[in-house]
Each structure stands twice: as C-alpha cells, then as structure tokens.
Phi, psi and omega in degrees: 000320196262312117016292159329301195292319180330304157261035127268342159326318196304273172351272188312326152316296187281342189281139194340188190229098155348147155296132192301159177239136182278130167275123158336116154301138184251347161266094181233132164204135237245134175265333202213168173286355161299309178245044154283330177296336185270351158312272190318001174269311201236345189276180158297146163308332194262357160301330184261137170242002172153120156322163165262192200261323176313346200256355145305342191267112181333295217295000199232327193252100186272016157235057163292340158348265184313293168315345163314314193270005186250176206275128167261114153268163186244018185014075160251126149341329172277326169346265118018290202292321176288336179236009159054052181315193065348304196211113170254104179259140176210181207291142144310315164249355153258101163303166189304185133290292194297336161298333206267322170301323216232050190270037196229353194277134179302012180294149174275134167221156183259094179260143218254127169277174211278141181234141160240357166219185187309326181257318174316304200310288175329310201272333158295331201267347172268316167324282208300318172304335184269307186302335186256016181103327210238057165296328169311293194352298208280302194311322188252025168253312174300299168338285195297316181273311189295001190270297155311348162259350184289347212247026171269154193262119192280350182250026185294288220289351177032060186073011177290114182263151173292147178201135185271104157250116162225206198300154181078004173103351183296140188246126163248137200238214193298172198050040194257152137318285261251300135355251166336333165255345131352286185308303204298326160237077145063002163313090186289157180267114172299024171260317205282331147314317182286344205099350184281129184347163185291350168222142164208173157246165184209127178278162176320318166281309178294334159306299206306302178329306190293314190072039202300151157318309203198117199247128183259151212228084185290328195268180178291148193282336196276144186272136177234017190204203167263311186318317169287323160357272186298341147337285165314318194326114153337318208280340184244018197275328170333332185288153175291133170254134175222117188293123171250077186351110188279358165300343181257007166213014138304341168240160174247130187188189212277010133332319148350294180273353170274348163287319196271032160239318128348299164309306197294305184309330175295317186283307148343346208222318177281321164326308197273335169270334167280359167287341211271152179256167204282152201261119215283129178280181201244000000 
C-alpha cells in the first residue's frame, strides 16, 4: 500500500509550486479620466485612493456621480509618495508626469491604451478587472452591455449621413468612438465620406453644402462663445439635432452603450417624423 502510494508522493513533490495569489489592491489610483471611469465601473469604493479631478465634472465624467464622494488627487509625484498606491492605472501613451519623477518607485502600474471601438472597450474593462481584483465583475458588465447592444437595430440609420460637429467648426472622423457608433445604427459619418482625418475642421459653407441627416451635439445648444457660436447659425438650424453627450464618449468604457442607445433612438424618432404625413387643411 505504501509502495502504491509513493509516486504520487514522488509526483507532489516535484511538481511546479503554484503561482503566488495577488490579493486585490487596496490603495488604487487612476492618473487620468479615462481610468477613472473604469475605476468607477468596476472597482469598491475603499479600493480608490484617488481620482483625477475631471472625474467629478458631469460634462466630461460619465460617474460623476459617483465620484463626488471618492478621494480627488491632483496626480503629483508628491501624491504618489504620500498615499503608497498598490496599484496605478495611467495613459499607455502619455506617461504620467508624476510616473516620470519617480522612476525608481516601487509602484505597479497598469498603463491603459487609447480605445476607438467596441471590442477595445471590452478587452479594457476585463484588464482592469483582472488588475483591481473584480474579473467577474468586468465579466458580468460586459454581459450586460453586449445585451444592450445586441437589441439596437444595426440597419436603422439606413445610410443616412451623420456629422460630429462641434465648436469651432471641428469634425470627428474615422477611427473614432464616434465613428464606430455611427457605424453600429446604420449611420454613414460625413468626415469619412469627404475623406477626413480622425479630427478635422469644415467651415460653415461647406456644412450647408454637405446638407448631412443628422448633426450630433456634445455641448449646450445655448451659444456661450465664439466657439459656439457657428453651432447656432440659421443657415444650419434646419438639420436634425441629437445631443450626444461628450461624457459618454470621450473615454471608452460603459457608456457606450447609452451613446448608441441615443443614437439608435434619434435616427428612430427622425424616421419617424419624415414618414408622417402632412395634414391637410381643413
């Protein structure tokens, strides 16, 4: 019996050593507003040890909510030193300042890339989720959000083109959040028609020219500038307008999905007002 027993004694012995297990961090903190919205998605509250400040301003932070009541940094190198993260998530392609002072500090960092679709979104929010502890979480976020999107009707916008316009005349164009949600209810993007960079400008006369379907709106319709300005202009009030928040699309994270459920509802709603018919007098 004990003869028997042996190789697997043998066995157990010789076999690898488990990989050590990472307790979920508990001091985290995000350098920049992309990741503070995926702290704010997916991590505990007593996990963040600090925000950036951007991640409190509505127009900009879609858990501004949420983040009124969590610890605000000013991601300084004096920060960093002061609150000992565990864990630092930053930009992939701006490195921090404050990473850049300290390049001897034992801190962990995640640094997170720049995302323009849909699957990018995704494939961040299970990173973050694998680095703070809560991959289930991210699993079951993911879930929730590809559930909502499966039920936007992908052939809506039925080739109607779109235009990102905002102040100053700036177009957002391919390779875009914006872009991509264009695409996903059936929206062509007029930059991507003209040919333009993923940011471009178009001046007023040439907007009037194009005549797009439908002009998406990040800002208040009220003029508060010069910048704003051309927003207003009679010569463009005609166009279908749809406010699209630029907190839900400046960063990519689960927001997403309430711009492309915005969206689907809008080009729905412009369908539905050029079908009706006119009323005849009486």
């Amino acid at each position: 019996m004990r003869l028997a027993i042996l190789p697997l004694l043998l066995t157990a012995c010789t076999a690898a050593p488990a990989p050590p297990r990472h307790d979920p961090p508990r001091r985290i903190v995000s350098l920049n507003l992309c990741a503070d919205q995926q702290l704010l998605a997916l991590a505990d509250d007593d996990q963040i040890a600090g925000l950036t400040r951007l991640s409190r301003d509505p127009a900009m932070s879609a858990g501004a909510k949420r983040a009124a009541h969590l610890p605000i940094i000013d991601a300084t190198a004096e920060d960093l030193l002061a609150i000992r993260p565990d864990l630092v998530l930053s930009d992939a392609g701006f490195p921090a300042p404050a990473l850049a002072a300290l390049p001897d500090t034992p801190f962990r960092t995640v640094p997170l890339n720049w995302v323009s679709r849909y699957d990018d979104i995704v494939a961040q929010l299970r990173q973050v989720g694998d680095a703070i502890g809560h991959r289930d979480r991210a699993d079951a976020l993911v879930a929730r959000m590809d559930a909502a999107l499966a039920q936007i009707d992908k052939a809506a916008g039925r080739g109607q083109v779109a235009a990102d316009y905002q102040r100053r005349g700036f177009l957002t164009g391919s390779g875009t959040l914006v872009d991509e949600l264009m695409g996903r209810v059936g929206l062509v993007n007029l930059a991507t028609r003209l040919g333009k960079p993923a940011l471009s400008q178009l001046s007023l006369e040439e907007m009037v020219a194009a005549h797009p379907d439908l002009l998406l709106r990040s800002e208040s319709p009220q003029v508060i500038d010069r910048g704003t300005e051309l927003l207003a202009h009679p010569a463009i009030a005609d166009l279908a307008r749809v406010d699209l928040p630029q907190a839900w699309t400046v960063c990519g994270g689960p927001a997403y999905v309430l711009a492309a459920e915005r969206l689907a509802d809008a080009v729905r709603s412009a369908a539905s007002h050029r079908q009706k018919p006119a009323r005849m007098p009486a």
